[in-house]
N, C-alpha and C positions, 0 to 999 in steps of 0.2 A: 575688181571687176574682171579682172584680166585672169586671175588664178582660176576663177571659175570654168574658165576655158583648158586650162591646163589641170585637170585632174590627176589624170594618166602620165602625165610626161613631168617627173620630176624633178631633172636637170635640168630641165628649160625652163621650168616656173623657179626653182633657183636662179638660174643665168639670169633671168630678165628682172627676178626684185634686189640682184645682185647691182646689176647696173642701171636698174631706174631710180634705187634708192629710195629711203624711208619720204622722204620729201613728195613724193607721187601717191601715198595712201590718206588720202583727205576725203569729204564728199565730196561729191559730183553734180554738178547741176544737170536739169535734163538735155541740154542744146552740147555736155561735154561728154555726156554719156553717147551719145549716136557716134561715136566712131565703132561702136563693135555693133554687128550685124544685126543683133536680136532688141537691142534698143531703137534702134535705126527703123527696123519695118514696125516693130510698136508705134513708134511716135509718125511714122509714114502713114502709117493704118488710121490712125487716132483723128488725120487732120483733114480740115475744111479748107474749100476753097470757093469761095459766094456762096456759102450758104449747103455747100455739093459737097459728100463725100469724097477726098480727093484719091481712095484707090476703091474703084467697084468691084473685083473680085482677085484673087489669089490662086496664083498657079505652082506648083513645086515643080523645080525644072531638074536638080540632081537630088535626089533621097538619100542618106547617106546612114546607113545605118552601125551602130555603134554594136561592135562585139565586143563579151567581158571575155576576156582569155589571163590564162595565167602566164605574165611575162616574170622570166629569171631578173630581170633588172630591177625590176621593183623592189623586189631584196637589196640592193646595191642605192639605195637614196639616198640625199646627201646626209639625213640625219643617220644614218647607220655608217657610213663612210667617217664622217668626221667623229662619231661617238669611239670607233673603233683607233681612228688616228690620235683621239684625246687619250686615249686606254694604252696604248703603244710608248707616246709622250710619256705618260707619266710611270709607268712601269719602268723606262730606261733612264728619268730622270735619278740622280743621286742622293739618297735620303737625307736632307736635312739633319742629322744630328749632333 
């Protein structure tokens, strides 16, 4: 759920399934899923309260809009980094014969 936030930013979606580890990729019930924002006003939006819609209207207070730009570092993610340090590895290792 979390990656889906981090598209663009591939170090940090690294860093963080580096240290939340394999143990955090399970499903999610809906009451575990509202800690990220877009779940949260979903199931806000969704809910009653006697019988009453418990939000009557919807106001957007920062808009924030997303540009595609070409970033250099994109090139530099960790799957190009480390395929490069495997190829490095193994080049200097000593042939087996």
């Amino acid at each position: 759920m979390i990656n889906s936030y981090l598209r663009e930013k591939l170090w940090l979606r690294f860093g963080i399934n580096l240290m939340l580890g394999k143990s955090l990729d399970k499903k999610t019930n809906t009451l575990q899923s509202m800690f990220l924002p877009k779940f949260l006003k979903k199931q806000v939006g969704n809910s009653f309260l006697q019988g009453k819609k418990l939000v009557k209207s919807e106001q957007v207070l920062n808009d924030v809009l997303v540009k595609d730009k070409i970033n250099i570092f994109n090139w530099f993610s960790p799957v190009v980094v480390f395929t490069l340090l495997l190829l490095i590895i193994l080049y200097w290792l000593p042939n087996p014969m």
